[in-house]
C-alpha positions as CSV (number, residue, x, y, z in Angstrom):
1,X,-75.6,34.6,-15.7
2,X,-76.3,34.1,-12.1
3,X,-73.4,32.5,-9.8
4,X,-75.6,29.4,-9.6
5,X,-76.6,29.0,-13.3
6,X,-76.4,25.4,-14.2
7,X,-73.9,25.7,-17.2
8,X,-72.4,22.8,-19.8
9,X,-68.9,23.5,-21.0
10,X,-69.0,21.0,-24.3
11,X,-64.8,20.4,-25.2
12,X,-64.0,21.2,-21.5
13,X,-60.9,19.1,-21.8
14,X,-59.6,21.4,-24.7
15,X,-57.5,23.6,-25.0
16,X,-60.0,26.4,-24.9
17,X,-62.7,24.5,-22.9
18,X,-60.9,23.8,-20.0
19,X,-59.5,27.4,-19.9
20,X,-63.6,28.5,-19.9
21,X,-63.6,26.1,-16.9
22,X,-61.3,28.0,-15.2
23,X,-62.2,31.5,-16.0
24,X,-65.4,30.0,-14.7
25,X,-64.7,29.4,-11.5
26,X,-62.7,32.2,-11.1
27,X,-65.5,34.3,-11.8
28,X,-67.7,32.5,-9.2
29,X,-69.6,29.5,-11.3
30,X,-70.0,26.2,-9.3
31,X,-72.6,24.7,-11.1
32,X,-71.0,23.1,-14.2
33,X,-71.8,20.5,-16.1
34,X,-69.3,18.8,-17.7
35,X,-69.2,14.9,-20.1
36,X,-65.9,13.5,-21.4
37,X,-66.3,11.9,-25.0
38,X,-66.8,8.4,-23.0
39,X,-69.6,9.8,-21.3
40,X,-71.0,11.6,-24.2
41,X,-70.3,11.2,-27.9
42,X,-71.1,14.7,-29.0
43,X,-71.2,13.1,-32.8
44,X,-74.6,11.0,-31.9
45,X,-77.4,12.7,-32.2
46,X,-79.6,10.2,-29.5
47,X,-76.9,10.7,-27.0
48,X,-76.5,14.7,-27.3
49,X,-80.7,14.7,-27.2
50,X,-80.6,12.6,-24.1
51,X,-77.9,15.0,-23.0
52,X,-79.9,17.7,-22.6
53,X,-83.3,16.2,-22.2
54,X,-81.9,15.2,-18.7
55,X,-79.3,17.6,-17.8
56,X,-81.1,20.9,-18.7
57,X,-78.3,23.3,-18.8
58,X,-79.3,26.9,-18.6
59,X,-76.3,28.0,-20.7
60,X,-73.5,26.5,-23.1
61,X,-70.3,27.4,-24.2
62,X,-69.6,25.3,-27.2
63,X,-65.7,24.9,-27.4
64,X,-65.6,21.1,-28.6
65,X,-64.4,20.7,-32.1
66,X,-61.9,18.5,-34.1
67,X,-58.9,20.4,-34.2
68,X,-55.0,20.5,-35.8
69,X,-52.6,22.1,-37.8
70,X,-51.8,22.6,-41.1
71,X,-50.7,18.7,-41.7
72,X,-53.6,17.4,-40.1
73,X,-56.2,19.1,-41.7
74,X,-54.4,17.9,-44.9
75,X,-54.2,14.2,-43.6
76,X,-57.5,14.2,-42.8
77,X,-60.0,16.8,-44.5
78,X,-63.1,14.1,-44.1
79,X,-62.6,13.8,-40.5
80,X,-62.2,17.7,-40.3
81,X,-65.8,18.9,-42.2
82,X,-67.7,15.8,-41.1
83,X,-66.9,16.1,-37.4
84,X,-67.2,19.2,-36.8
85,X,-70.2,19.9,-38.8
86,X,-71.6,17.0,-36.8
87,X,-71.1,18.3,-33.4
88,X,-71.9,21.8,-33.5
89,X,-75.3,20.6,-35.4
90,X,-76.1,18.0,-32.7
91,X,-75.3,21.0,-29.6
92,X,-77.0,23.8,-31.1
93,X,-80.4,22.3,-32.3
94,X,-80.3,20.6,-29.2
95,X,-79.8,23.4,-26.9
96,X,-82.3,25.3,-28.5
97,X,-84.7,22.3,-28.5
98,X,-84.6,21.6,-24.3
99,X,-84.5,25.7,-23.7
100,X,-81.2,26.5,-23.0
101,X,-81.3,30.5,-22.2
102,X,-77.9,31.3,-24.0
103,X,-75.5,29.5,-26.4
104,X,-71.9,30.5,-27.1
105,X,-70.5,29.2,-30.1
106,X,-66.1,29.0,-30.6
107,X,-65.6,29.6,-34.2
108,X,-61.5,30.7,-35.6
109,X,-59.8,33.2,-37.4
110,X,-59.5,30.6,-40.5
111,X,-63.2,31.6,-41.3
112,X,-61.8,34.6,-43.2
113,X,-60.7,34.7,-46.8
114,X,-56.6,33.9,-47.2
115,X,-56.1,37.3,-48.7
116,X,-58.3,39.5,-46.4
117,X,-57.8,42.8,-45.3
118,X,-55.3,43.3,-42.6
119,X,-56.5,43.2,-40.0
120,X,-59.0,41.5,-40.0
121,X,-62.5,42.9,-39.7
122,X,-65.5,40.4,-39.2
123,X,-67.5,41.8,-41.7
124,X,-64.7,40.4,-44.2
125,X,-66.3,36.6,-44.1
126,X,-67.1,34.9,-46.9
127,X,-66.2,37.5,-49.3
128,X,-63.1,35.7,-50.8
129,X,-61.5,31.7,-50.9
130,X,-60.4,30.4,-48.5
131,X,-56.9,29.2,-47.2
132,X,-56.8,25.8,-48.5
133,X,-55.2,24.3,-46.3
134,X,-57.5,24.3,-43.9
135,X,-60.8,25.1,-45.6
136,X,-62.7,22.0,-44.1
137,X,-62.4,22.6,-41.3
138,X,-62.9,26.4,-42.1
139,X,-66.4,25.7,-43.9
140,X,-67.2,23.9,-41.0
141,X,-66.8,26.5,-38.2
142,X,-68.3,29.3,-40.9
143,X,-71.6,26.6,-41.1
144,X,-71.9,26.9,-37.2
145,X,-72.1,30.7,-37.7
146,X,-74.4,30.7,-39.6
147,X,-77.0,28.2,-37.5
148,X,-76.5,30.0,-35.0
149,X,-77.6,33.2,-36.5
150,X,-80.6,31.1,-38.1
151,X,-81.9,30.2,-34.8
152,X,-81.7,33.7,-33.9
153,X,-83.8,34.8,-36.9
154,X,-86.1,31.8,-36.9
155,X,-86.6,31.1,-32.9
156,X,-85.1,33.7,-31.1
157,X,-82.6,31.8,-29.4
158,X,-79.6,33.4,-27.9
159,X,-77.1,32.1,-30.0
160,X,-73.7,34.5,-29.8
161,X,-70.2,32.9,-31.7
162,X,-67.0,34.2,-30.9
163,X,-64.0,34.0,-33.2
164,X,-60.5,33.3,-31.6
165,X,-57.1,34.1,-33.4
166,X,-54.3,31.3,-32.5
167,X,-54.4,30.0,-29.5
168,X,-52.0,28.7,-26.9
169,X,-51.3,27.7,-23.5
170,X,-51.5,25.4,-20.6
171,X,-53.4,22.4,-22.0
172,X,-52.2,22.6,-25.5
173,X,-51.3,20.1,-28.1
174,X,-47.8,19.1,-28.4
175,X,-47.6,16.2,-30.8
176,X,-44.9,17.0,-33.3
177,X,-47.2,15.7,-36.3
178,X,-50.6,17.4,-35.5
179,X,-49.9,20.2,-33.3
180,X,-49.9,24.1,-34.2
181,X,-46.8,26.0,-34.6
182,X,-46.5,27.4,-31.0
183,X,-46.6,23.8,-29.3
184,X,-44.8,22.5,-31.6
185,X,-41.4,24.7,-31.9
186,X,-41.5,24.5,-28.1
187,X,-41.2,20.8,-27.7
188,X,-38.8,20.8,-30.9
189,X,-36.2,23.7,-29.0
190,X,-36.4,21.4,-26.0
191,X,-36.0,18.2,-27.0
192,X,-32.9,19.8,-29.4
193,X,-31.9,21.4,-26.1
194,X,-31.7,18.0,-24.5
195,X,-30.0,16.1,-27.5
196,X,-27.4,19.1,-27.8
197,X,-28.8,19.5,-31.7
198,X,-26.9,22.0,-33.2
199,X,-30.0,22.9,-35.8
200,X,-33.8,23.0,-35.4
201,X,-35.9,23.0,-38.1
202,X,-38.7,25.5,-38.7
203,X,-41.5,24.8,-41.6
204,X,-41.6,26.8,-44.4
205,X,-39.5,30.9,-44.9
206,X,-40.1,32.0,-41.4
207,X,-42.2,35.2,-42.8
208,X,-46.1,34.6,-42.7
209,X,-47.6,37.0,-39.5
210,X,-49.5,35.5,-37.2
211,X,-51.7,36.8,-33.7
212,X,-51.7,34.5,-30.7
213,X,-54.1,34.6,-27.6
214,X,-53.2,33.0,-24.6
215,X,-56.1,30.2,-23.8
216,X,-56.5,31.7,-20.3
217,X,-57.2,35.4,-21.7
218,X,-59.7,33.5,-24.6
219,X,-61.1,32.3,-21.2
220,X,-61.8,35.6,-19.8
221,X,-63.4,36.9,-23.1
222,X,-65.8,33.9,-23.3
223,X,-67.2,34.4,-20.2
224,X,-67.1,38.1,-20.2
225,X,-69.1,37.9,-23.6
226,X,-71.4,35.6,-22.4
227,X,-72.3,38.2,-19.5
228,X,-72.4,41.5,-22.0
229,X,-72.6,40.5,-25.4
230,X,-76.3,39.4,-27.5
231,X,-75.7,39.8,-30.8
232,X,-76.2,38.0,-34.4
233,X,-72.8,39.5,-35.4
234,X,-69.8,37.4,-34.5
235,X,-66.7,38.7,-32.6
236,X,-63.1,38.8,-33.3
237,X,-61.3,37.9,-29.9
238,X,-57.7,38.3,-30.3
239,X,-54.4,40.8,-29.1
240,X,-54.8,43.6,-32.2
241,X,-50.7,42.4,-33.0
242,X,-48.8,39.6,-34.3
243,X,-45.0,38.6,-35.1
244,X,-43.4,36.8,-37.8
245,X,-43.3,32.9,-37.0
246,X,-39.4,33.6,-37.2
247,X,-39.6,36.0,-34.5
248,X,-42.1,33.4,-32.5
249,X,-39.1,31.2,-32.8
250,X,-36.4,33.1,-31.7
251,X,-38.4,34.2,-28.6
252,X,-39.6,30.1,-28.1
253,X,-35.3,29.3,-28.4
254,X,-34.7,32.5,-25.9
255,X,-37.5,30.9,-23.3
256,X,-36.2,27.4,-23.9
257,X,-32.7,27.9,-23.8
258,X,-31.4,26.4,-26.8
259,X,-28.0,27.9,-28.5
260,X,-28.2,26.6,-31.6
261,X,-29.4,27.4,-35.1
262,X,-32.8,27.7,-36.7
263,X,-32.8,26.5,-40.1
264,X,-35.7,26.8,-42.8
265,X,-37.5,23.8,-44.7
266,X,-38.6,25.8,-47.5
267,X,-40.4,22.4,-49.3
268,X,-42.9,23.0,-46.7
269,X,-46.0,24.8,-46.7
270,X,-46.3,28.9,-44.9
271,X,-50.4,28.8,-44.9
272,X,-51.7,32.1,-45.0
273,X,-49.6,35.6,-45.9
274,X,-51.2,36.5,-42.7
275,X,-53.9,36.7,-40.1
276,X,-54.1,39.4,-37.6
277,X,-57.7,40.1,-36.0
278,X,-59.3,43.5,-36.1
279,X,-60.3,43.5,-31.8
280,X,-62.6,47.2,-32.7
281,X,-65.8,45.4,-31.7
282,X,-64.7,43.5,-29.1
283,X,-62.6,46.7,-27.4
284,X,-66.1,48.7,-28.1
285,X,-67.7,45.8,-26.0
286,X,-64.9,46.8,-22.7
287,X,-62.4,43.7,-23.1
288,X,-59.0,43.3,-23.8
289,X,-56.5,40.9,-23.4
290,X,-53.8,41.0,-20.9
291,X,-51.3,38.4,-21.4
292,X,-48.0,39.5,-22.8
293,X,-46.2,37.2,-25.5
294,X,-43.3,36.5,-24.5
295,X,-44.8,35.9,-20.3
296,X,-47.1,33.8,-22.1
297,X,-44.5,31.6,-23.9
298,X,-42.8,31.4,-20.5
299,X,-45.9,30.3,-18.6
300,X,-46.7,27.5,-21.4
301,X,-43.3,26.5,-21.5
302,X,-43.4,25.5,-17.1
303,X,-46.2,23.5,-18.1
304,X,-44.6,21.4,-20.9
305,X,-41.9,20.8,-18.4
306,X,-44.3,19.8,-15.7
307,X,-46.1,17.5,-18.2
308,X,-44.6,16.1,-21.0
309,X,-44.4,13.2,-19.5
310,X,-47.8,12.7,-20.6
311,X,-47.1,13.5,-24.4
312,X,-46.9,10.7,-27.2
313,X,-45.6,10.8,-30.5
């Protein structure tokens, strides 16, 4: 992509759109285009036409989605499959229709089978069921893959997709009913912290293993893909190592600061055994993430502070 490439970041106030944003314009790119959802209601078809009818964009990074943890995907499974499906339909066909050069498509690791091989290797898709807890929202991203490698096969276009592992960071969701785990245990340690709780707890045994990426390293491997990478095969994009969510906690209530106890609701769900990412493909393509765990918790955990203000529920 040239430094002046007129580019459209769809989701750039997500958690992984807005870190694209930044890896962005740290790498140089002024010419962004980007539509909140009152601008642009990614779910109508007429407006996302119009969209790009008039705008033109020469690439897209498709990071908007309908996203949440385990309880909200089971709250709300319509919402999950229809909105999605919706919105990646409505960006892709129309990016291919007005001649965008290049499309990037943000799938996640919840694509794979429950009980796949550890880790993970992209070439494991669709050869098991799925964790049901969130499969809607799984078939959903699993659909975009595949129209995007349609429109490879049938028109050429330059459709990559890119699957994260767990993401967190600056930006992230910290809504104690629809949040992942990460955001989550950090506002629960704090606000225990501030109460002077003498227990927190943690869903489920503590023992499923899980991978997370810091949003600003996704960032970095978005747009370092979209500069190297033009392939019908999808991606893996995560660290190659993950931790029990027990350990997660006990490093979240070392960060925080909290000196109490962790205890275990065992009447609720774990989710997947575990999901760590085979990164082979994406090390063979020269990137690697860089972010530490624990710095990473630390970082997230300054911004909480210097927001949560701005967090409901």
């Amino acid at each position: 992509m040239d430094l002046d490439a007129r580019i459209y970041v769809a989701g750039h106030r997500g958690l992984a759109g807005s870190a694209i944003v930044r890896a962005l314009g740290n790498a140089g790119y002024r010419n962004l285009v980007v539509c909140t959802h009152a601008e642009l209601d990614l779910t109508s078809q007429a407006q996302v036409e119009a969209f790009f009818q008039s705008q033109r964009p020469e690439y897209v990074f498709l990071a908007a989605a309908k996203v949440g943890g385990i309880q909200a995907n089971n709250s709300f499974p319509a919402e999950f499959i229809r909105d999605n499906l919706v919105i990646q339909t409505n960006v892709i066909h129309s990016a291919w229709a007005s001649g965008v050069r290049k499309l990037q498509f943000l799938g996640s690791s919840c694509i794979y089978p429950k009980l796949a091989p550890q880790p993970m290797p992209e070439t494991c898709l669709l050869t098991g069921p799925l964790e049901p807890t969130n499969e809607w929202y799984a078939v959903a991203k699993i659909a975009g893959i595949k129209m995007c490698q349609a429109y490879r096969r049938q028109y050429g276009f330059d459709a990559i997709s890119l699957m994260p592992t767990n993401l967190y960071g600056p930006g992230d969701n910290f809504h104690l009913d629809n949040s992942h785990v990460m955001p989550a245990l950090i506002r629960k340690f704090h606000e225990a912290k501030q109460r002077g709780d003498h227990q927190v707890v943690m869903w489920g045994t503590g023992t499923p293993r899980r991978e997370f990426l810091h949003v600003d390293d996704l960032g970095a491997a978005a747009v370092y893909l979209m500069q190297h990478y033009s392939g019908e095969d999808i991606v893996n994009v995560g660290v190659g190592d993950d931790v029990t969510i027990r350990e997660l906690a006990e490093t979240i209530k070392a960060v925080v600061g909290y000196d109490g106890e962790i205890v275990q609701d065992l009447g609720k769900p774990d989710g997947t055994p575990r999901k760590l990412m085979d990164v082979g493909r994406l090390s063979h393509l020269g990137w690697r993430a860089r972010i530490g765990l624990r710095e990473g918790i630390e970082q997230t955990y300054r911004w909480f502070l210097e927001h949560q203000g701005d967090f409901r529920g």
